[in-house]
N, C-alpha and C positions, 0 to 999 in steps of 0.2 A: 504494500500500500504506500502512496507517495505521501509527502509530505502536506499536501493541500488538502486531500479526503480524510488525513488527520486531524487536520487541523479543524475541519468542517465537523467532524464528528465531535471534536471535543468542543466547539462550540453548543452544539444541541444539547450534551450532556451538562455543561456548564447553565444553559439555559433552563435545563429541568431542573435543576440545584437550587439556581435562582427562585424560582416558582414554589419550591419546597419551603426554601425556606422563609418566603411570603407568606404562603399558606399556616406555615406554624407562628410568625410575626402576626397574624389578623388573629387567629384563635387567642396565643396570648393576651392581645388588648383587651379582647371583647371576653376572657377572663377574669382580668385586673377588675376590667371597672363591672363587672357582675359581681365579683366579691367584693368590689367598693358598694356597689349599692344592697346587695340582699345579705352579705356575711358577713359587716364591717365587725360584728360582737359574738364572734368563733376566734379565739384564739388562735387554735388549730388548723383554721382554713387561713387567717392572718398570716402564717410561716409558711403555706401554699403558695398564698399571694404573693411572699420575696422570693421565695424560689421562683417563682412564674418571669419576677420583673428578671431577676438575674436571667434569666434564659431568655429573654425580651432578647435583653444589652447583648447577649452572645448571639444568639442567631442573626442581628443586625451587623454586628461585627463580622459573620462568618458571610455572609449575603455580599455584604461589600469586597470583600477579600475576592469570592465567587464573581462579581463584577466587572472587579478589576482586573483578575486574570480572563475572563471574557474578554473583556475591550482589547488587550494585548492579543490575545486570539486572531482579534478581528483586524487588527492592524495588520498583523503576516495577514492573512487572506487577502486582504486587502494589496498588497503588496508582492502578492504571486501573483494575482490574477492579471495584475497592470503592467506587471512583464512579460 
């Protein structure tokens, strides 16, 4: 396999990654502020709700990371093709 149909592939894969880890970023929120409004007086759901935010900040963080090596993807593609 050449280096271009690599490169494409791991595009798409990187874009599912993307998408995952949106998909986990939206549940997150619409957890946070679900145990902001019905569980604010659960202790126990309260220590849920930081581990939820910590996994917020890290799959934001990994998403980016995911992004940025996409866009670098997309630059060689971008740069075989035009040769």
């Amino acid at each position: 396999m050449e280096k271009l149909e690599k490169l494409k592939l791991s595009v798409a894969s990187r874009n599912n990654e993307i998408d995952d880890y949106q998909f986990n970023i939206d549940n997150f929120i619409r957890a946070i502020e679900k145990i902001d409004t019905e569980y604010s007086d659960n202790s126990a759901i309260i220590n849920f709700r930081e581990n939820l935010c910590e996994l917020l900040e890290d799959h934001k963080t990994e998403q980016l990371k995911s992004i940025i090596i996409r866009d670098v993807i997309t630059d060689q593609i971008n740069e075989l093709e035009e040769s």
